[in-house]
C-alpha positions in Angstrom: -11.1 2.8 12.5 -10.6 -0.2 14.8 -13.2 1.5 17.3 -15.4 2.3 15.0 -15.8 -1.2 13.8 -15.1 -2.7 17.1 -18.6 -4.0 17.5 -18.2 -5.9 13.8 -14.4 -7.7 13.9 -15.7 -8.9 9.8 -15.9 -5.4 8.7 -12.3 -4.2 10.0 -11.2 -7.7 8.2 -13.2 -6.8 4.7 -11.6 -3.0 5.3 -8.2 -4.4 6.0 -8.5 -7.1 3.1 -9.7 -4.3 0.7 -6.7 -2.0 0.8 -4.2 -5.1 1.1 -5.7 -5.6 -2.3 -5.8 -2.2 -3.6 -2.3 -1.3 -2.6 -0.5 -4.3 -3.9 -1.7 -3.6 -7.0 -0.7 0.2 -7.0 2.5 -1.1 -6.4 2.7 -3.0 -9.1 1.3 0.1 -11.1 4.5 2.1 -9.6 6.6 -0.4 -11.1 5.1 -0.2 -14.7 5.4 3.7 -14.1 9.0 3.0 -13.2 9.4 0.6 -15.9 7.9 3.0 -18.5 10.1 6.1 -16.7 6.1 7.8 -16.2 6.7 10.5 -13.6 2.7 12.0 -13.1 1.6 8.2 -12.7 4.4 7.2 -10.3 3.3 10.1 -8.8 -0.2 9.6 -8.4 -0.1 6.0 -7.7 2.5 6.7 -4.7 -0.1 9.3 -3.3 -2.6 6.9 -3.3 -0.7 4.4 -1.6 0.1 7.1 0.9 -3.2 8.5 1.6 -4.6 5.2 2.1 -1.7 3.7 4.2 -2.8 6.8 6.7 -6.0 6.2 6.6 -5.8 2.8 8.2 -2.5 3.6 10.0 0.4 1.9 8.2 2.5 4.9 8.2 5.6 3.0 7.5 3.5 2.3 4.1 2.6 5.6 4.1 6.7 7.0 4.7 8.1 5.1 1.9 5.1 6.1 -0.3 6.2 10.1 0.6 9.4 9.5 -1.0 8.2 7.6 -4.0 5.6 10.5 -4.5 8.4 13.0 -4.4 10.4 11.1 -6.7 7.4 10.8 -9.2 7.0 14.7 -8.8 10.4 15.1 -9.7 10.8 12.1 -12.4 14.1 11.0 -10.6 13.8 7.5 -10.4 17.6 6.4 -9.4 16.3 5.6 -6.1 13.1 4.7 -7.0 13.1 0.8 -6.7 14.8 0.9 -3.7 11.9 2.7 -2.2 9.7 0.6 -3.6 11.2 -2.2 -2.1 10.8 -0.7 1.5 7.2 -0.2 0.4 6.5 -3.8 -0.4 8.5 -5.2 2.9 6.7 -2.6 5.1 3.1 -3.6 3.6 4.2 -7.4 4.0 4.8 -6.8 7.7 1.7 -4.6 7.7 -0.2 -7.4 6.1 1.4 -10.1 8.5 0.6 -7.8 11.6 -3.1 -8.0 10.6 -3.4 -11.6 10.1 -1.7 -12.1 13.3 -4.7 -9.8 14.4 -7.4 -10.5 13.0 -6.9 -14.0 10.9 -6.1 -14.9 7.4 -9.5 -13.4 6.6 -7.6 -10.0 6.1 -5.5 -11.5 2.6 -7.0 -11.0 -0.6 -9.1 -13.5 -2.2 -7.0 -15.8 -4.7 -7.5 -13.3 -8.1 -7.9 -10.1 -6.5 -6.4 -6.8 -6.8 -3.5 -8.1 -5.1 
């Protein structure tokens, strides 16, 4: 992704800043699956998070998402907040990684998805 929007640094930043948004707030729609013990949502939501997270290469996003999928798929959610912690810390590092990058133009705006 990087080298295809090489030539436009403010594009990686707006693509970078849009799934910042979008997956803090799927993970704060695994914990209201979580909360309300919701197995196909966890499920779905962790997918997302996953498929995304590859898609612009946070894979240790994307590893802690796997587990949280397989636990929605199964609907056994001892472990589950656990995992969800390691999902938050690994997209705060991802989201400090590309402001260190790229600038504090990456973080959602102030009433975003995030």
């Amino acid at each position: 992704m990087q080298k295809a929007t090489a030539s436009n640094p403010s594009e990686l930043a707006e693509l970078y800043r849009d799934y910042l948004a979008e997956a803090h707030e799927a993970l704060a729609q695994l914990r209201d699956a979580l909360a309300r013990k919701d197995g196909e949502h966890f499920r779905e939501r962790a997918h997302y998070v996953r498929g995304s997270s590859l898609i612009v290469g946070a894979r240790a996003v994307a590893s802690c998402c796997a587990d949280l999928e397989l636990i929605g798929r199964n609907s056994e959610f001892r472990s589950a907040a656990h995992f969800l912690d390691q999902a938050s810390a690994a997209l705060a590092n991802v989201e400090a990684e590309l402001a260190n990058k790229l600038g504090r133009s990456v973080f959602p705006a102030a009433g975003s998805a995030a």
